[in-house]
Phi, psi and omega in degrees: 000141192273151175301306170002297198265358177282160187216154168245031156272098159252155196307178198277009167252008173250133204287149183265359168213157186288135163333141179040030160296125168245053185261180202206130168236129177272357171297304178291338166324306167318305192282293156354304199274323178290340185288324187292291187325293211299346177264346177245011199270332165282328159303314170302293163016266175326291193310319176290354197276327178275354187243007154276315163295312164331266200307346191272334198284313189323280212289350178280338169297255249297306230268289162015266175292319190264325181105030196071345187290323177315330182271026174303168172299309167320298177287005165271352161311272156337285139020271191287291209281316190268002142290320204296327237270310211248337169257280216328268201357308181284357202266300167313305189275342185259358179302301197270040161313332184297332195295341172304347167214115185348282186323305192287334184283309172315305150004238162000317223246314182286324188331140162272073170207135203315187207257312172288358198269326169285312142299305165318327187294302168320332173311283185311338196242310191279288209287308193273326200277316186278325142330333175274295164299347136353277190294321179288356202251321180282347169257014187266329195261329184290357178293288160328301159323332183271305193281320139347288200292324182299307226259310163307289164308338168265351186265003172243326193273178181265163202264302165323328204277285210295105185269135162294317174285029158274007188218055133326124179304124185292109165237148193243126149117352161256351159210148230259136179293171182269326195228150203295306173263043158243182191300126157305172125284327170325284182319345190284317188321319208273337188272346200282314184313317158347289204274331171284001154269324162326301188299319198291317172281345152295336141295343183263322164285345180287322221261334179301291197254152184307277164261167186036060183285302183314312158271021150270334209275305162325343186252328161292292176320315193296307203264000163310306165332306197278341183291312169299318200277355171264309181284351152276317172320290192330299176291334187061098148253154196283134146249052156279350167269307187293313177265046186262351154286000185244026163219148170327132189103336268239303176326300192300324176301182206273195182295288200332304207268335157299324175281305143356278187318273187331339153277327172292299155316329184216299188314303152325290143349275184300327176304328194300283199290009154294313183289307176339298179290319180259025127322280169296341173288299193295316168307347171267337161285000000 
């Protein structure tokens, strides 16, 4: 058949936009995302159920051992930020897994839907969709936990001693801590922008590297890590600077120090999930 005679309604095993189309439809979008659920709704499953027990074994060890005492609001913070941290990540790095074997990245690759339709779905899913489930799964289980640790403490602790609200249930970005030295909110935003720069670089490492990308992308992070903490020693930088939008006062500083933030904060971010997308381009090219 002559291009003369080609048309671009083609059938449905063929993509309906050109590699590295940043065009946007909200149908196929749609169609995208039930199609991503139905191949993927028992791996997420799974992931959260383990990653529900993991934390239940967690807190029957910790809760033990300290007598309930572990479990104040701070340390159910703690909890929380660094599970999100340690499962986002794997959650983050296992979305293009498929891409790691031929068939399924044709799979993948072949959908009929643009580079940007593909991306966003990812976005939605890595940054908004697993943090929320998430968050619902760490408040089915501390709840109950909380009324445990309080019940631990009172049968060990002196009844003087023992305040409740030091064992608040932790919801993090809805309700305003009780006592002064726990995570703000302002400060929670900054740890949650954190982590979606974290994921964002475990998706960018799924798509980069070929094989075992998820412990090369870890093993890249681990020594980036130890390279920023040697170059903070060196420099001593203040963190009334580096963390200077997540504390009180934040309106007053000076340009320098706003600008700082704003590379840290949001430029960074976004460059991760910037790469992410033109990442996902060159494999469609």
């Amino acid at each position: 058949m002559s291009n003369a005679n080609y048309h671009p309604s083609a059938p449905a095993s063929t993509p309906l936009s050109s590699a590295g189309s940043a065009s946007f439809s909200w149908h196929r979008f749609t169609l995208l995302a039930r199609a991503h659920w139905a191949e993927h709704m028992r791996q997420y499953l799974g992931h959260l159920l383990v990653t529900g027990i993991l934390y239940c074994v967690l807190l029957v060890f910790s809760l033990s051992v300290s007598r309930g005492e572990v479990f104040v609001t701070g340390g159910q913070s703690a909890f929380y930020f660094w599970g999100l941290y340690l499962t986002g990540f794997v959650f983050a790095g296992r979305y293009f897994d498929g891409m790691a074997r031929r068939e399924s990245a044709l799979l993948v690759l072949m959908r009929p839907a643009s580079v940007l339709e593909k991306w966003l779905l990812c976005v939605g899913v890595v940054v908004v969709g697993y943090p929320v489930a998430y968050t619902l799964l760490f408040l089915a289980i501390s709840w109950p936990a909380q009324g445990v640790a309080l019940a631990m403490r009172a049968a060990w602790a002196d009844p003087a001693n023992l305040d409740p609200q030091n064992y608040a249930l932790f919801v993090p970005l809805l309700r305003q801590p009780l006592r002064e030295a726990l995570l703000s909110i302002p400060q929670q935003w900054g740890l949650f922008i954190a982590a979606w720069a974290l994921q964002g670089a475990a998706v960018t490492g799924s798509l980069y590297f070929r094989k075992v990308a998820m412990l090369k992308t870890l093993v890249l992070g681990v020594v980036l890590f130890i390279a920023t903490v040697m170059v903070s020693v060196l420099s001593r930088p203040r963190d009334e600077v580096l963390f200077a939008w997540w504390r009180d006062g934040a309106s007053t500083l000076g340009a320098e120090t706003h600008a700082l933030n704003a590379a840290l904060w949001l430029a960074l971010p976004m460059l991760l999930w910037w790469q992410t997308y033109q990442h996902l381009r060159e494999k469609e090219l």
